[in-house]
C-alpha positions, 0 to 999 in steps of 0.5 A: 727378131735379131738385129738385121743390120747386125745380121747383114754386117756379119754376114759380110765380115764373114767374106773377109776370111771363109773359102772363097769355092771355086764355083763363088771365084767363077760367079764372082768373075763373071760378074766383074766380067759382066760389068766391064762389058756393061761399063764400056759403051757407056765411056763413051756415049751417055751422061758419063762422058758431060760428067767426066768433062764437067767435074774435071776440077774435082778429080783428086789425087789418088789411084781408081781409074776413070774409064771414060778417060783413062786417068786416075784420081779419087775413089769417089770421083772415079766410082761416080763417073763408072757407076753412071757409065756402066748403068747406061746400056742398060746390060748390068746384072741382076738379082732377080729375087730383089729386083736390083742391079747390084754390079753396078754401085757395088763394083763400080765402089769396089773396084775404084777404092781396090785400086786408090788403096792398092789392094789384092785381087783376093780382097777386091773379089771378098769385098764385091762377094760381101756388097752383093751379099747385103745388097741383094738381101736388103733388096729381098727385105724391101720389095716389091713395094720399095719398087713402087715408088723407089729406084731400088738399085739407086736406093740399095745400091748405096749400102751395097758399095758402102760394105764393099769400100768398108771391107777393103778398108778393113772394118770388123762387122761393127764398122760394116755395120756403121757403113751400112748404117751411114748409107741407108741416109745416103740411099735415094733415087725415086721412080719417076726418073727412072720412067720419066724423061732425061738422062738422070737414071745412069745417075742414080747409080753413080751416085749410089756407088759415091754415096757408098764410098762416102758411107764406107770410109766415114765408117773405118775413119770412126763415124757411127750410124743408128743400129736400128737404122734398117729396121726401126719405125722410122728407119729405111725400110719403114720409110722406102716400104710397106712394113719394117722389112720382110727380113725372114725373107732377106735372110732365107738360106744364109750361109748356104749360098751367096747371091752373087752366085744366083745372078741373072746376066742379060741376054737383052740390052734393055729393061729386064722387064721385056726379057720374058716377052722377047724370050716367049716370042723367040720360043714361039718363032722357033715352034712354029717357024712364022715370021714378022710379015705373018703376024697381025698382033701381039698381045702380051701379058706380064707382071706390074712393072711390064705394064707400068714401066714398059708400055711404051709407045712413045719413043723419043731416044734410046733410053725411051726405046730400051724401056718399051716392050712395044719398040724392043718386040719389033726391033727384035722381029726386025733386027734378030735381037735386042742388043746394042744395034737396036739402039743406034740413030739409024735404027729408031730412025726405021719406019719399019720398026716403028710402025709394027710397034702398033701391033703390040698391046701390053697388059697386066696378069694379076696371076703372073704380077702374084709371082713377081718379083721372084718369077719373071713371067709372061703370056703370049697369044700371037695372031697370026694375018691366016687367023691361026692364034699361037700361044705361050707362057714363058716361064723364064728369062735366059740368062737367070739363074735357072737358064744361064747365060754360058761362058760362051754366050758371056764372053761373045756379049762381053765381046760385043760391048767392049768392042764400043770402046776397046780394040779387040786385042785390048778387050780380049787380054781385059776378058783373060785378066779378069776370067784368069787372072790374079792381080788386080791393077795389072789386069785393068791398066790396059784399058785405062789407057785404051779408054783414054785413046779410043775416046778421042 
């Protein structure tokens, strides 16, 4: 087997000069799209905003913009605080093959170290094409046992932003490859933070795209790392997994597609994991044509992490209720969707909600569970208060690769989102800077300054 972390680190140096084809530029901007709208409701509510008053001190100088309060500093500081914002909501990117967001650490890096050094819209976009690239590859090599006891989008993450910041500053693939090498000692983030209590989950991601950047300039400033340091008895993927990596895996279909064109964009503002279920049960609805007052149970079936993470009864904030399928079923029967006014005060506060929550049961499909992560599935048998047994198997999500979200349906989520912390003059000329544009710093300055505005 060939060095695997040469082979990623290559794979990256490539992205600093091969075509760039308009469908990559298109998948590439609606990523960073994607992200800005996921970034925004965090700026202003969640950990971000204590972070951003409580490491005011050690902001440094420089040119990456901090979206909570619109002022520049260093790149560290401002990937930190923008990687905690925009894993907040709960509406960032996923590869679905790896089971890891990858928008958030490795554009939170990207962009903060693109705007310190000044740099072109094209080498921003190479460098976010790159991280993608070894983030979502490594995912594919570690899962799905990594998952059991890791945050992978914590752990990964940190590589990802590692690349991108080393690819903005120039490294060859040796220096990638150093970056990548000098991340995987920086990459943590365990389970139970993000099924347990509190608010350090968001964390992870910060950290992941700090840790990242540390790792990425560490690299182009001289510091080495193992070259074996992916693969090795002793290194992460023996450490964080099963095995030493499935890399036949990781590498399936190198340089014939790029991950950041096979991204899943969520429909839903909450885990992944209850999409299948909340989609099975839109599909049934519009079938059959029954409503909430007709139906007795739901009993859904999914793969491990449906059961294991999403099986929640109780339900004590917001992050608890974007992490069960219980409160995210209702919240839909009662709301219409699963989006960002399911989570305020006034709606985990309804009595309604909560007490059909009781009608949902979640169990685990070994069938369904055989096929995660590259499939995410789930089984509905919906009993109805006249006896009638609806049932479905829902076979995809919308918004994954293979059920897109479309432009249309991207930019009114972007809308929505933005409109927590942007007017909507701002949030519309960001959304035509970013789909359009060409130059990096002019298409974010607007809301710098409305961030810094609107959170007051």
């Amino acid at each position: 087997m060939d060095n695997p972390l040469h082979t990623l680190a290559g794979a990256a140096a490539d992205w600093s000069a091969r075509e760039i084809t308009p469908e990559v530029d298109h998948a590439t901007r609606r990523a960073v799209l994607d992200w800005f709208g996921a970034m925004l409701p965090g700026c202003v509510d969640g950990p971000a905003p204590l972070l951003t008053r409580a490491l005011e001190s050690g902001r440094g100088s420089g040119g990456a913009v901090t979206y909570t309060d619109g002022q520049r500093g260093s790149a560290r500081h401002a990937a930190l605080l923008n990687g905690v914002a925009s894993h907040t909501a709960e509406f960032d990117d996923i590869f679905r093959d790896g089971g890891y967001h990858p928008g958030s650490p490795t554009i939170s890096a990207a962009l903060a170290v693109a705007q310190d050094l000044g740099a072109s819209h094209d080498a921003f976009q190479r460098a976010v094409i790159g991280g993608y690239e070894v983030g979502c590859r490594i995912a594919m090599a570690l899962q799905p046992s990594h998952y059991e006891n890791w945050h992978i989008t914590a752990t990964v993450g940190t590589m990802g932003a590692a690349v991108s910041t080393a690819m903005l500053k120039g490294c060859d693939a040796e220096g990638i490859g150093h970056a990548i090498a000098i991340a995987s000692s920086f990459a943590g983030g365990h389970q139970e933070n993000l099924v347990g209590q509190g608010l350090t989950k968001p964390l992870h991601c910060g950290h992941a795209a700090d840790a990242g950047v540390l790792a990425g300039l560490s690299a182009a400033a001289g510091v080495t790392g193992s070259p074996d340091s992916l693969h090795a008895p002793h290194g992460y993927a023996a450490a964080t997994s099963d095995s030493t990596g499935n890399w036949g895996a990781a590498f399936a279909g190198l340089g014939d597609w790029t991950p950041i064109a096979r991204l899943t964009l969520k429909n839903h503002g909450c885990c992944g994991h209850i999409f299948p279920a909340l989609d099975g049960m839109r599909a049934l609805i519009a079938a059959h044509g029954f409503g909430r007052d007709d139906i007795r149970t739901i009993a859904v079936e999914g793969y491990g992490p449906t059961k294991s993470i999403c099986d929640r009864m109780a339900v004590n904030s917001p992050r608890d209720a974007r992490f069960s399928l219980q409160y995210c079923m209702s919240a839909l029967l009662h709301l219409g969707d699963v989006r960002i006014a399911a989570f305020t005060p006034d709606a985990l506060a309804r009595a309604d909600i909560r007490a059909f929550m009781d009608r949902v049961s979640v169990t685990r499909a070994e069938d369904i569970a055989r096929e995660y992560p590259r499939k995410r599935m789930a089984r509905l048998a919906v009993t109805l208060n006249d006896g009638r047994v609806l049932e479905h198997f829902q076979r995809t999500r919308k918004g994954d690769p293979d059920d897109p979200l479309s432009d249309a349906e991207l930019f009114a989520k972007y809308d929505e989102l933005a409109a927590t912390a942007l007017d909507p003059e701002t949030a519309r000329a960001l959304r035509d800077r970013i789909m359009t544009g060409t130059e990096l710093l002019g298409a974010v300055a607007p809301v710098a300054r409305a961030g810094g505005r609107n959170r007051d």
